[in-house]
C-alpha positions as CSV (number, residue, x, y, z in Angstrom):
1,X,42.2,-4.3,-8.5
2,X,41.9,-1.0,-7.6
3,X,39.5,1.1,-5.3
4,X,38.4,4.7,-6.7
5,X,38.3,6.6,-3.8
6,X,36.4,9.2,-5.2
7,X,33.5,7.6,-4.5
8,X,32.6,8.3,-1.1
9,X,30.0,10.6,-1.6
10,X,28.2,8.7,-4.3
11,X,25.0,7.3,-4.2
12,X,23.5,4.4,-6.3
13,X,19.9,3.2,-6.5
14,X,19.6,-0.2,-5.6
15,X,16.6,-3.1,-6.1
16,X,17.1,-6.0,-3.5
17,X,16.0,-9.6,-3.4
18,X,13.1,-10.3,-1.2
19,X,15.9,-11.5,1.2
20,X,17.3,-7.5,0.8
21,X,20.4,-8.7,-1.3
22,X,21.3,-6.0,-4.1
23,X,20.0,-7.5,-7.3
24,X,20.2,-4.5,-9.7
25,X,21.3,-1.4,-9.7
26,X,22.0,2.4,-11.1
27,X,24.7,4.2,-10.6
28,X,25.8,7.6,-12.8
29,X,23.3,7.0,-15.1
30,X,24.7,3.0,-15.8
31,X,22.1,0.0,-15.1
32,X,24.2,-3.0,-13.8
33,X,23.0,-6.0,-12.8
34,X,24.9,-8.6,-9.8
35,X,26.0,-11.5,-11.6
36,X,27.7,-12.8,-9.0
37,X,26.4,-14.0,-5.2
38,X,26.1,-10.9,-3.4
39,X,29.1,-10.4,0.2
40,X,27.8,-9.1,3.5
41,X,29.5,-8.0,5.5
42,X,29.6,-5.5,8.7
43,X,32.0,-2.3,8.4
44,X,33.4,0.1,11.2
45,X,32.4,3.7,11.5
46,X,34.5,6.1,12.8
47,X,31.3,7.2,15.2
48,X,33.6,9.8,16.5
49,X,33.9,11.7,13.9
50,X,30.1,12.1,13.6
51,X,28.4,12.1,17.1
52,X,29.9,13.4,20.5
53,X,27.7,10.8,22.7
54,X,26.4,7.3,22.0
55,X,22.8,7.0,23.3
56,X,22.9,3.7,25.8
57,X,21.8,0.7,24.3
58,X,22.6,2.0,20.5
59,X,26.0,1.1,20.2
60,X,26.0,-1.5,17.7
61,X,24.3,0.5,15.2
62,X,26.2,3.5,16.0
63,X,29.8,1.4,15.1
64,X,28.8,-0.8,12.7
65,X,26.9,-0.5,9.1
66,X,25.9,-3.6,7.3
67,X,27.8,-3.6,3.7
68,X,27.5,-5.6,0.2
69,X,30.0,-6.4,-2.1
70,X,28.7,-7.0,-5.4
71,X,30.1,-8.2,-8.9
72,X,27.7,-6.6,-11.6
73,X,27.5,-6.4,-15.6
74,X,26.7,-2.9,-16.7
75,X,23.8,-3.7,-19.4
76,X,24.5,-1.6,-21.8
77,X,28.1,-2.3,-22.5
78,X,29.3,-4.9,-20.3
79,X,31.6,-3.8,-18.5
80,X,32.1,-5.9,-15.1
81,X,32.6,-3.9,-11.6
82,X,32.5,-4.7,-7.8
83,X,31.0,-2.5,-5.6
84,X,31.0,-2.0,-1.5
85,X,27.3,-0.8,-0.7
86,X,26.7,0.5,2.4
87,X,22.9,-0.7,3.1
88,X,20.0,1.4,3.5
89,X,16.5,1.4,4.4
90,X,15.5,3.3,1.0
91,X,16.4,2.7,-2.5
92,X,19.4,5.2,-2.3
93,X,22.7,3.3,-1.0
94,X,26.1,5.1,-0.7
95,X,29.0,3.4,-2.4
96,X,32.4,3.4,-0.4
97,X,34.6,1.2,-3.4
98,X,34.4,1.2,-6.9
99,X,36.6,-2.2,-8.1
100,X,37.8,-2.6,-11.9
């Protein structure tokens, strides 16, 4: 497999379980849906490279972003991708992988 690195600064709108697990999603115009059981998983953030001070108490979210891998079917074709989802509180998620 290989990861498209291109994707960094994409975006895909994403409809979650009740539990908050991607379900569906839409990314460049594509509907796909998870057929798979969706990965969490916690990711480091180079911090550093975005804030010069960490307020005290606020490390944790400041170092870590809670991430989903997910295995979906594109509906109109079919076509079967993985994605790492960085989670969000609103419907727009940014995608760090794109797995073929």
């Amino acid at each position: 497999m290989t990861a498209d690195a291109a994707v960094q600064q994409e975006t895909a709108t994403v409809w979650t379980t009740p539990q908050g697990a991607p379900a569906r999603l839409l990314w460049a115009g594509r509907r796909f849906t998870v057929i798979a059981k969706p990965i969490a998983w916690m990711d480091r953030i180079s911090w550093w490279e975005s804030s010069l001070r960490v307020p005290a108490g606020s490390a944790a979210a400041v170092v870590e972003r809670p991430m989903w891998q997910v295995q979906a079917r594109a509906v109109e074709d079919g076509e079967i991708l993985i994605f790492d989802l960085a989670a969000s509180d609103g419907a727009q998620w940014p995608i760090t992988a794109i797995y073929d």
